[in-house]
Every structure is written in C-alpha cells, then in structure tokens.
C-alpha positions as CSV (number, residue, x, y, z in Angstrom):
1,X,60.2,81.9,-68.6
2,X,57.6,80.0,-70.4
3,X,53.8,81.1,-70.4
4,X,51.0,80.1,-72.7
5,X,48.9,82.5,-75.2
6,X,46.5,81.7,-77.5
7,X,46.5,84.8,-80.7
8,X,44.2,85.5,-83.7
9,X,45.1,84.2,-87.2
10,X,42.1,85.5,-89.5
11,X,39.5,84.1,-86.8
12,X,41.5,80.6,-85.4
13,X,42.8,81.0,-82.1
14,X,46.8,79.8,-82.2
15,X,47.8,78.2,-79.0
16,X,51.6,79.2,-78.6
17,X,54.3,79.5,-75.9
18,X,56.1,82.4,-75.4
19,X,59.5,82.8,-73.5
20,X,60.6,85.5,-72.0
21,X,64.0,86.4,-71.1
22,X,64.3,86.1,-67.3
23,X,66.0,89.8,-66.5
24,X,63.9,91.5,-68.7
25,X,62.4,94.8,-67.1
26,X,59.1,96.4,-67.2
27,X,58.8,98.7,-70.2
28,X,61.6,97.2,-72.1
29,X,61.3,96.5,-75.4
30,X,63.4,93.0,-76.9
31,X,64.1,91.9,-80.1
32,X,62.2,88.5,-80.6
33,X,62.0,85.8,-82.9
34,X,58.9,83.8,-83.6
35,X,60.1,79.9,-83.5
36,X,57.9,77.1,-86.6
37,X,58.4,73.7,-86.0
38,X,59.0,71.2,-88.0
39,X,56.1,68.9,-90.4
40,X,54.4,66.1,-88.1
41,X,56.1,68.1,-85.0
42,X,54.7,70.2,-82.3
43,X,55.5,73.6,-80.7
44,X,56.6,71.4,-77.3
45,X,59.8,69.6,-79.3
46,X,62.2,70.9,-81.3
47,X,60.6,74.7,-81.5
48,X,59.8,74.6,-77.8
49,X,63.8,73.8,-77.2
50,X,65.5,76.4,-79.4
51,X,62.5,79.0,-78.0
52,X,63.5,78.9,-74.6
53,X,67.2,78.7,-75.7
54,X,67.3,81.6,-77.4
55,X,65.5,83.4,-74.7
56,X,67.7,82.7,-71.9
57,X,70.2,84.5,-74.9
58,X,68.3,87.7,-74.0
59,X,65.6,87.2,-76.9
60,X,62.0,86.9,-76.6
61,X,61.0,83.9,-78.4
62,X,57.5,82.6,-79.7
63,X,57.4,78.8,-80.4
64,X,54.0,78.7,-81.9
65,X,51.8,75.9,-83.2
66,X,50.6,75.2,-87.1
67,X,47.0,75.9,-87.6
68,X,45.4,72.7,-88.1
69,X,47.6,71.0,-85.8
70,X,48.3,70.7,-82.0
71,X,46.3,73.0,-79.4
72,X,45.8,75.4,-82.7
73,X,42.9,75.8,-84.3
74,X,41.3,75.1,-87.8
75,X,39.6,72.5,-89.7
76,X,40.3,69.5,-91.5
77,X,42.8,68.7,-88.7
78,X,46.4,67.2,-89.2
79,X,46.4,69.1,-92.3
80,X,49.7,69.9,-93.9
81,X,49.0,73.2,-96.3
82,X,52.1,75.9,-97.0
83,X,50.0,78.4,-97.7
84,X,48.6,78.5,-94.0
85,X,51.6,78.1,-93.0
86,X,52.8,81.1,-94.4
87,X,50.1,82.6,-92.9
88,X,51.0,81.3,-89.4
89,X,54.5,82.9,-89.6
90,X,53.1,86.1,-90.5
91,X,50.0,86.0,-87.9
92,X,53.2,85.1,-85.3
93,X,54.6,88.5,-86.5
94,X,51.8,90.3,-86.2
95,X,51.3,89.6,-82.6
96,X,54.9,89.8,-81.6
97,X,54.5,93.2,-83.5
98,X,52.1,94.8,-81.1
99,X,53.6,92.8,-78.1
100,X,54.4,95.7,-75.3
101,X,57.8,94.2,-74.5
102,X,58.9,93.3,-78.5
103,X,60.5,95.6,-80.5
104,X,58.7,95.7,-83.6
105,X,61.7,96.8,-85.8
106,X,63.9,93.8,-84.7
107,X,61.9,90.3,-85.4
108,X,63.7,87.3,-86.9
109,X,62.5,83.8,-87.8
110,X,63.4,80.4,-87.2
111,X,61.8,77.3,-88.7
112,X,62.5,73.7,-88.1
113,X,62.8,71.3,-90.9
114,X,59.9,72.1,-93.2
115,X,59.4,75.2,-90.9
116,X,63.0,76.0,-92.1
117,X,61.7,76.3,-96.3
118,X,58.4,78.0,-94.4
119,X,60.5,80.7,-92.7
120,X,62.7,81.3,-95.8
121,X,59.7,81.6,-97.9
122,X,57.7,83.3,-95.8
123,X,60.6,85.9,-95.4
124,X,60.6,86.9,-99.4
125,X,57.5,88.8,-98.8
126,X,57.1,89.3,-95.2
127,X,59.2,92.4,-95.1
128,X,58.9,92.7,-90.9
129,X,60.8,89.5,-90.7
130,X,64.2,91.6,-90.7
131,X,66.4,88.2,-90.2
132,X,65.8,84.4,-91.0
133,X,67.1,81.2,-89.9
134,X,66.8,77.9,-90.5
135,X,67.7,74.4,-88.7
136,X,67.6,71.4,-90.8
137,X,66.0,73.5,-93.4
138,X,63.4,70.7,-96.0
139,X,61.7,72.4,-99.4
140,X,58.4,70.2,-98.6
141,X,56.6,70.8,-101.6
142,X,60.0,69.5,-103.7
143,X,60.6,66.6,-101.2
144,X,57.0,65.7,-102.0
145,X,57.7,66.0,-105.7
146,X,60.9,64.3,-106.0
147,X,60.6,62.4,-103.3
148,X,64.2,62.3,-100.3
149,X,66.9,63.1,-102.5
150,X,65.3,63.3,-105.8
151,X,64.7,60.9,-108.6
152,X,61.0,60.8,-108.4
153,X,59.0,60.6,-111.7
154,X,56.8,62.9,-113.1
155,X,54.0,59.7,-113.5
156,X,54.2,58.4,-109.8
157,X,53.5,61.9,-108.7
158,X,50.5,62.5,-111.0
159,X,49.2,58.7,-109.9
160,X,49.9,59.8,-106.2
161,X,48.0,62.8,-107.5
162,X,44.9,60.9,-109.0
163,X,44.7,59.2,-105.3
164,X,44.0,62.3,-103.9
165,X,41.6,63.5,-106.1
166,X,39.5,59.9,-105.1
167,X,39.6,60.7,-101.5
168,X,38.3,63.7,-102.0
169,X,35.5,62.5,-103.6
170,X,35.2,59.8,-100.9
171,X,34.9,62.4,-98.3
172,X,32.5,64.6,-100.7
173,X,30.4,61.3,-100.4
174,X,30.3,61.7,-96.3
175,X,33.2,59.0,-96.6
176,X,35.9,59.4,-93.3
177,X,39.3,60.9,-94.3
178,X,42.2,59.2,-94.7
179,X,45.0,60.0,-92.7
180,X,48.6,58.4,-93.5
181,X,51.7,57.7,-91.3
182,X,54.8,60.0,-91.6
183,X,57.2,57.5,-90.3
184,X,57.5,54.2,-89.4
185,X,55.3,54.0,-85.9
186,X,57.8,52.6,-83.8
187,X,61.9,52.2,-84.1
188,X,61.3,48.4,-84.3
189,X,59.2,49.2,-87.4
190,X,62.9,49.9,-89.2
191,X,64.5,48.3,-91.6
192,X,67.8,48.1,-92.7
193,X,67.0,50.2,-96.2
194,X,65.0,52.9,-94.0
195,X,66.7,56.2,-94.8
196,X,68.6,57.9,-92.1
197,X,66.1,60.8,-92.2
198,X,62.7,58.0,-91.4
199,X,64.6,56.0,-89.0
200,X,66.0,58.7,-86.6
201,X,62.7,60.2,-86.9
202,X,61.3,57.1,-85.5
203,X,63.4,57.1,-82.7
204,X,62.7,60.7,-81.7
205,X,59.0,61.3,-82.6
206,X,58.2,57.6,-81.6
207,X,59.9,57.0,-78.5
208,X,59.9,58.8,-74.6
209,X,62.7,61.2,-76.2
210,X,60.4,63.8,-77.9
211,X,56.9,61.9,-78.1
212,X,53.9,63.8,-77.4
213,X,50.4,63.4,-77.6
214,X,49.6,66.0,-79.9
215,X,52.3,64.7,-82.3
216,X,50.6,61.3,-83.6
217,X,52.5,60.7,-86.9
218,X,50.1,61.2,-89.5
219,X,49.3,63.9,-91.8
220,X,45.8,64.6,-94.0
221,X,46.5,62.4,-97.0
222,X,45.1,65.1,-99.2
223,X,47.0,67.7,-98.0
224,X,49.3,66.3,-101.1
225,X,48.1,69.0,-103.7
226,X,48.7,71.5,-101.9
227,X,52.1,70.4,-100.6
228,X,53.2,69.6,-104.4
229,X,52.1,72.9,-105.9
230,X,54.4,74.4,-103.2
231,X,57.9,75.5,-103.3
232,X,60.2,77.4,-100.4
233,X,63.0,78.3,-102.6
234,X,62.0,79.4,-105.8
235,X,62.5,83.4,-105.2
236,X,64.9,83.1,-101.8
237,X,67.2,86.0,-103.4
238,X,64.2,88.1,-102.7
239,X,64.8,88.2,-98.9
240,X,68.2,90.1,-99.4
241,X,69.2,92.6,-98.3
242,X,67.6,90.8,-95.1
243,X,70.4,88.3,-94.1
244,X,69.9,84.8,-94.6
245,X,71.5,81.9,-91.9
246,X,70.9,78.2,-92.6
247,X,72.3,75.6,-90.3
248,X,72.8,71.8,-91.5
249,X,74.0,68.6,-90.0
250,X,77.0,67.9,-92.6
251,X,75.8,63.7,-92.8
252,X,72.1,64.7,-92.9
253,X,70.5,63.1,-96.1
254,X,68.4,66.6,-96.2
255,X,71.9,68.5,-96.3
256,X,71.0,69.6,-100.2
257,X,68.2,71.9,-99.0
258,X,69.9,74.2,-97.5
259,X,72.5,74.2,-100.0
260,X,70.1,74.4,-102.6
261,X,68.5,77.6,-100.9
262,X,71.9,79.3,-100.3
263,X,73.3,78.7,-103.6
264,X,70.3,80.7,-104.8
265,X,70.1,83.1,-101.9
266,X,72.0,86.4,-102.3
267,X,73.9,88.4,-99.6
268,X,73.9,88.5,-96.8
269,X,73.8,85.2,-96.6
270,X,75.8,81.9,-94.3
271,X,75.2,78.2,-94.5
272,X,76.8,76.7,-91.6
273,X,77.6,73.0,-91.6
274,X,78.3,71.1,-88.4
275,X,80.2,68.6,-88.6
276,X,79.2,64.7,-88.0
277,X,75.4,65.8,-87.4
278,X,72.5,64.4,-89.0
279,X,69.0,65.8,-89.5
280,X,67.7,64.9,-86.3
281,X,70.8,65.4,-84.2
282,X,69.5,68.8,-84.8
283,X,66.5,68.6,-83.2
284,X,67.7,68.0,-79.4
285,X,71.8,66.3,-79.5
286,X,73.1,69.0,-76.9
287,X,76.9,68.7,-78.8
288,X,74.9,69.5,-82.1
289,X,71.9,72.3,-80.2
290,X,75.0,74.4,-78.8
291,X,77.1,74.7,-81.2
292,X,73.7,75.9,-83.4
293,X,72.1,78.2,-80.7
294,X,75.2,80.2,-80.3
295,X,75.4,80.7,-83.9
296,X,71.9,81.9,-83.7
297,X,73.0,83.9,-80.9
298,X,75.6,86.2,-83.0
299,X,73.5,86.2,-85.5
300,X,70.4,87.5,-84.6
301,X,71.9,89.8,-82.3
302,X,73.9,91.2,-85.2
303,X,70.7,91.6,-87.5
304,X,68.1,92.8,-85.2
C-alpha cells in the first residue's frame, strides 16, 4: 500500500512514498527500512520496486527522493552532492523514527547503485541505522575519480577539475548552468565500445521500461567537486557490529564495489553474488529482483 508524504530535511520538504504492509493493524509498530535510489534515478524506479517489495514482506518501506532532485526540494537542481545525501538517509530515519507505526529500534537501509555506497556510508555514523544493504552498490566519488573500472589519471581529473572551477565562474557571472548527460540519450545512441554499465542504462532509464519524467539524464556539471572529494568506503568497518549485506550481479562491470566494501567491512558482514546478472538486471529483471528481495527478506528480518 503506497501513499505519498512530503517530510522536513533542515527546512526542504522531501517528497517520498511510503508503503505499508497490507495486514498491518492499528497501533502496531513494524520494523522499516528507508529505500535511496540510485544517481540520475528516481524514487518511482528501482527504489519505488524493492519498497513495495519489501513491504508486501511485512516491512514498512520508505522509497524517498534525493534533495535536489525529483518532487524533492532544494536548490541548484539536478545536483549530485554526497554530503546531502547523507543527510537525506538520515532525515529518512528521523521521520520513520517518530512514525506511529515504525519501530524505532528496528530501521535498516537499502540504497541503489550510488545509493548503495550512500547507505553504507551513511550507516558508519548513523548509529539508528541498525542494518544496511546494498543492490548494485557504486563508490561515486571513486568512480568519478578513477573513472568505471579504474585507470584514470591524476591530471584528467585535475583538468576535469579546472572545468568546473570555469563554470562556476560562468554562473558567478549570471551565466546559465551547465548540465551534462549521464548516458547516452537513447539505446540507438550505443556503440559497440559503450560499457555494459552505459548501454543497459540507456535501455532502462531511456526507454518505456523505467523512463520517467523526473529522471532526464543529466546531472549539475559542477556537482564534480563534491562528488570527487567523496568516498563511501573508506571507514565501512565502522558500521560493525551492525551487519553489513551487499548484493551484486556476478557479470556487472561495477561488481568490484561491493567487493571492495566487503573486503574492508568487518563482521557481520555477506556479499551475495547472483549469478549471470549484470548491474541493471538488478534494477527490475524479475529472475534477478527475487532471488535479491528474499535475501533482503531473511536478512532484515534477522537484524531488526
């Protein structure tokens, strides 16, 4: 059961969907999990699906949308900055905290994508996150360093840098910003080099499969230098004892994330890797969602 909410995040209003189990009583009090989605993404796509998912599981689930972004407030719009999004995930917490239905010692997180290094960072300091999860889990900050797989240099990123700091003075000068796409604008747009990761996000974001509106494939150029001073996994043994689950398609060309962050997780920690998925398949492939929700399933109903 899906309504619609708008709560407060240090004065923006977030717009956010929250769904309720369907047998839940009055006066009962649910574990719940709020639901990020993923960079370019909306709360209507991939967070919307595993939100309502997990609450015909018996959860109450919060798929909420980025500030900056969407329906959600805050200004320069499309921007892309980790810090706020941290603060999104623990605003989301805060409201499921005092929700009269939630039970405030039993709230997980699940993040999409970039969501999914968001979540895991967020979770190192935000102690009333008592589980994490993440689906296709992306360090943004390293991807933007290093660029898909690594290999980046130093010098392109400090030139990519040196743009930034011009558009900033463009826009100090009443210039318009400049917003740039996040993948290629349509599936014909493809090439044969276009990694697995751009390509299938074409096809999902681009196409009648997942497209909407308030998804328009481009981010706040200068949202860069915050993005690059970022990074999700650089204290993740800090969320133990809190348990740690990271789910990963095993052909996805983002697979090293979450492999990165579990390597440098501590215990309790699981890195699940299904088999034959990619990045995307992720996002909505029923044979890939299943197999991931029920895992989500056991384990937030062991944690919380």
């Amino acid at each position: 059961m899906k309504t619609s909410i708008r709560f407060n995040n240090n004065g923006l209003k977030m717009a956010d969907h929250p769904y309720l189990p369907v047998d839940i009583q009055p006066g009962e009090k649910r574990a719940a999990i709020a639901v990020s989605h993923q960079f370019g993404g909306v709360k209507e796509q991939t967070a919307g699906l595993y939100a309502q998912k997990l609450s015909e599981r018996g959860f109450i689930a919060l798929a909420f949308g980025a500030s900056h972004q969407g329906e959600s407030e805050g200004e320069s719009r499309l921007l892309e900055d980790p810090a706020a999004r941290l603060e999104d995930i623990s605003s989301a917490v805060s409201y499921l905290s005092t929700h009269e239905q939630v039970d405030p010692q039993r709230i997980g997180a699940l993040g999409i994508c970039a969501s999914g290094g968001y979540v895991v960072k967020a979770a190192q300091t935000e102690r009333r996150i008592r589980a994490v999860a993440a689906i296709s889990a992306v360090d943004i900050g390293l991807f933007f360093r290093e660029g898909l797989g690594g290999g980046g240099s130093t010098e392109a990123l400090k030139q990519l840098l040196e743009q930034v700091g011009r558009e900033r003075t463009l826009e100090a000068q009443g210039g318009a910003p400049r917003y740039d796409p996040i993948l290629p604008h349509t599936p014909a747009d493809v090439s044969a080099s276009t990694p697995s990761l751009y390509a299938e996000g074409a096809d999902y974001y681009r196409t009648a499969r997942a497209q909407h509106p308030n998804s328009p494939n481009r981010y706040l150029f200068r949202s860069i230098d915050r993005i690059t001073a970022y990074s999700s996994f650089d204290h993740v043994e800090r969320i133990a004892p809190h348990p740690l689950l990271l789910i990963a398609g095993s052909r996805a060309d983002t697979r090293y994330f979450s492999q990165l962050a579990y390597d440098r997780a501590q215990q309790p920690k699981e890195l699940l890797l299904l088999e034959g998925a990619s990045h995307i398949d992720l996002y909505d492939r029923e044979q890939y969602v299943a197999p991931s929700v029920a895992k989500l399933d056991a384990f937030f109903h062991t944690h919380l």
